[in-house]
N, C-alpha and C positions, 0 to 999 in steps of 0.2 A: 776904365770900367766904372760905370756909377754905383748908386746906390743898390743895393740889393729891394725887392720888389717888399714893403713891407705887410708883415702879416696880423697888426693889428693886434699884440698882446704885449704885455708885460709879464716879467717872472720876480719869485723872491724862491729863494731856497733858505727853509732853516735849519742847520745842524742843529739841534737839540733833543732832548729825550722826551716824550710825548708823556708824558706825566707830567715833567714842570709847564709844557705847554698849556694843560687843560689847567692847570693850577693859579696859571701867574696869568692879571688882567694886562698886562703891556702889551704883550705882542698882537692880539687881537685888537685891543683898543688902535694899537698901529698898524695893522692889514687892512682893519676896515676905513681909514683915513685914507690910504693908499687908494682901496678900491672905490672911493666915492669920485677922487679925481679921474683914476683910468675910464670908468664905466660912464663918464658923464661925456668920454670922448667915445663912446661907443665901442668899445678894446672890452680884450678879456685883460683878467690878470689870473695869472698861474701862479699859485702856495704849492709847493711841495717838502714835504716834510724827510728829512733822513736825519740819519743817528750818528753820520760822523763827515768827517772833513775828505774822506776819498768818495764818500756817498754825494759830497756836494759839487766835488771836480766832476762827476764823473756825470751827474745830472747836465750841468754849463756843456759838456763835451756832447751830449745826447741833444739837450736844447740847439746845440748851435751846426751839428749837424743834418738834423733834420729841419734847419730853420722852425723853432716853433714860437719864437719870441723876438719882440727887436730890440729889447733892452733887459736889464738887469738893476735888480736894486742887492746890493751888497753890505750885511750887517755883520755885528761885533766886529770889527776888526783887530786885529790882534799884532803883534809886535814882528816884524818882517814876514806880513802876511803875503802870500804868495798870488792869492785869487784874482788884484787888479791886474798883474801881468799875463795869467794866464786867458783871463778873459780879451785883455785886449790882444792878445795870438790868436783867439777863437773866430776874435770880428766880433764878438758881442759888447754894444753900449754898457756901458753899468753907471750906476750912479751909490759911490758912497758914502753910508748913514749913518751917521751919529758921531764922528773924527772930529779932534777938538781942532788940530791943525790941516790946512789945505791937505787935499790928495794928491798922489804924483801924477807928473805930466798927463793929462789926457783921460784923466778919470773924476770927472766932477762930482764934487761933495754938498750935503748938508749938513751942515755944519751944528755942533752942538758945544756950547760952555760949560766942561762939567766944573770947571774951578771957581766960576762966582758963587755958586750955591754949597758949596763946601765953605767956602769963607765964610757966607752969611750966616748957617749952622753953626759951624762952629764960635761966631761971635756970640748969635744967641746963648750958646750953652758957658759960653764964659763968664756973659753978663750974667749967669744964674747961679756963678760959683763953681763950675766943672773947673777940676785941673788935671783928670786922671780919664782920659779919653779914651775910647776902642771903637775900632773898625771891624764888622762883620764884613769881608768885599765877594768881591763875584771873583771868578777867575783873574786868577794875575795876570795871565798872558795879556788880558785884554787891554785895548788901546783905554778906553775910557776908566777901567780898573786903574791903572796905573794912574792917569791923570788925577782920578782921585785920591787916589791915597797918597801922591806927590804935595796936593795942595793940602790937604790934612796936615800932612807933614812938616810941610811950611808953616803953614797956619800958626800949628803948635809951639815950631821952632823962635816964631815971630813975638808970642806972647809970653815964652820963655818959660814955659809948660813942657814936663818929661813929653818924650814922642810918643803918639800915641800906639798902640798896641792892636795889632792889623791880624788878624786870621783871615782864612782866605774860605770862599766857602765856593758852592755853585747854584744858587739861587733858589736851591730845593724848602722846602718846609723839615725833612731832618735835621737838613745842614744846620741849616737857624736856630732849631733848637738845642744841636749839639753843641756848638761852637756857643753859645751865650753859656749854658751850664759850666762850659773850660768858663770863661772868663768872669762869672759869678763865681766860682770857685776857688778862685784863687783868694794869696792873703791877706791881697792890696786889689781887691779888684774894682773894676773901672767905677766910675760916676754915670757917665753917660758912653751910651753904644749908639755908631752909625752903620745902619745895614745899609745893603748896596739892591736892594729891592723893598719889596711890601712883605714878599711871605716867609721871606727870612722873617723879617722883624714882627710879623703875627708870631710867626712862632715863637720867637725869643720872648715875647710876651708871654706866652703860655707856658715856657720853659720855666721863667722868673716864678710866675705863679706856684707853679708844681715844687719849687725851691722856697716859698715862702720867702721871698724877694719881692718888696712894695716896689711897683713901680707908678709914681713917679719918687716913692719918698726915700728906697732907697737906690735906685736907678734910673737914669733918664733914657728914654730911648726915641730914635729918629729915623725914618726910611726913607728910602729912596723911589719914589714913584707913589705917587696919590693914588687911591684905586677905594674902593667900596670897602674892601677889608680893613681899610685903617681908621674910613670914617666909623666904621660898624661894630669894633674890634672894642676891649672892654679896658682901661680906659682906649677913648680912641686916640689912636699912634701919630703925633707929629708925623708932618713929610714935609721932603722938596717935594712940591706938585706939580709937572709937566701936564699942560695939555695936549695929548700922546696920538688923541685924533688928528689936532688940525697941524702936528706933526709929519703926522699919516699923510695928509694932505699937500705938505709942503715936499715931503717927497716923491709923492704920487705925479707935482708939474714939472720937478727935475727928470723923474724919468719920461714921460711923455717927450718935451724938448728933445734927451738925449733920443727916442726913440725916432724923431722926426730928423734928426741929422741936424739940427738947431744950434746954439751957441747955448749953453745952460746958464741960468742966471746962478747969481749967489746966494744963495735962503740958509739960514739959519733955522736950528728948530725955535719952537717959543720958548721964551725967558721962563726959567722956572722962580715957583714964588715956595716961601718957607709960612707954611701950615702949621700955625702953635696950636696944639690941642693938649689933652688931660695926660700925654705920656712923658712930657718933658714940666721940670719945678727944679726948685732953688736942688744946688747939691747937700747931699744930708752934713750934719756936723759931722766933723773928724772926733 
């Protein structure tokens, strides 16, 4: 039996809550990369949005029944995530996005390095006199969550610096500002914070403020993902900067390939670079 007759789309499902969607620039900046390579093949591409992980099984089961797409792009991945198996039961191509390590058998990835730009961060913040480090992250379950805060870890453990001190957040603008007030508040608290997005760390910024916390003079802080808000943000926020379109793009030819019944190449997202602006300075005297 061959291939099935293709119908010319691509899909993405996001579990996420549509408030941090309209909030946070990454996932757009990466749809719209996505949809410049589909539409330039003359294809739809299909975003659908739901609020949890049966809402996104149960989409892949509805898509692949009614045939409405001939690939799949698969994001966050998380720690014995269930979705590349179930998708490849379905018949549906996927391609997953953003796994430091290959995918299993039969489900090609784009790959992303999240532990060079945590080392580099963290060097920079050494060379500045940091030895009391914190992590604001995204969920822990996640594959790339974890990766980071592993090499953090290391990082710290390597320079012979206490381990750094990791709360765990969800990307939201409360979170950020809650979880920085915890770790401002404490007795010994940190020198420098690395959030695990932009609107966390807007907010921690704003949090510090509202606490009368100088940042950079008596906190440093770093985000994760470039975006306008950090350039714009008062001072503006050190980042790793991913270019998150031509991302978009790099996985926009994985799926096409996967959708054409192809061999899919190996792509990488692009190398992220470390953005010194006015939120990171020496660490204050003890």
């Amino acid at each position: 039996m061959g291939r099935p007759e293709p119908v010319g789309a691509v899909g993405l499902v996001l579990a996420r809550p549509r408030r941090l969607l309209s909030a946070e620039p990454f996932f757009m900046e990466f749809v719209a990369g996505i949809e410049e390579r589909v539409a330039a093949r003359d294809m739809a591409f299909l975003l659908h949005l739901v609020t949890d992980a049966d809402a996104e099984d149960a989409t892949y089961r509805r898509w692949a029944e009614r045939r409405l797409v001939d690939a799949v792009v698969v994001v966050n991945l998380a720690a014995e995530d269930a979705r590349p198996a179930l998708l490849r039961g379905l018949g549906l191509p996927a391609v997953l996005a953003g796994v430091q390590e290959p995918g299993p058998p039969g489900a090609p990835a784009v790959r992303t390095d999240h532990v060079t730009p945590v080392r580099e961060a963290l060097a920079r913040l050494l060379d500045l006199g940091h030895r009391r480090i914190a992590r604001v992250s995204g969920p822990a379950r996640l594959l790339h969550t974890r990766a980071r805060t592993a090499a953090l870890a290391e990082g710290c453990r390597r320079a012979g610096i206490a381990a750094p001190v990791v709360l765990e957040g969800d990307y939201s603008h409360e979170e950020g500002a809650r979880l920085t007030r915890e770790l401002l508040g404490r007795e010994r608290p940190p020198t420098a914070i690395l959030y695990d997005n932009d609107v966390m760390a807007v907010s921690g910024l704003e949090a510090a403020r509202d606490m009368g916390v100088s940042v950079p003079g008596q906190v440093s802080m770093v985000a994760w993902d470039d975006s306008t808000l950090c350039r714009l943000s008062s001072p503006a926020l050190t980042s790793v900067s991913v270019d998150v379109y031509r991302y978009g793009t790099e996985v926009g030819a994985s799926a096409l390939e996967c959708a054409d019944g192809l061999p899919v190449a190996e792509r990488w997202s692009p190398a992220a670079a470390f953005a010194a602006r006015g939120s990171t300075g020496p660490a204050p005297t003890p």
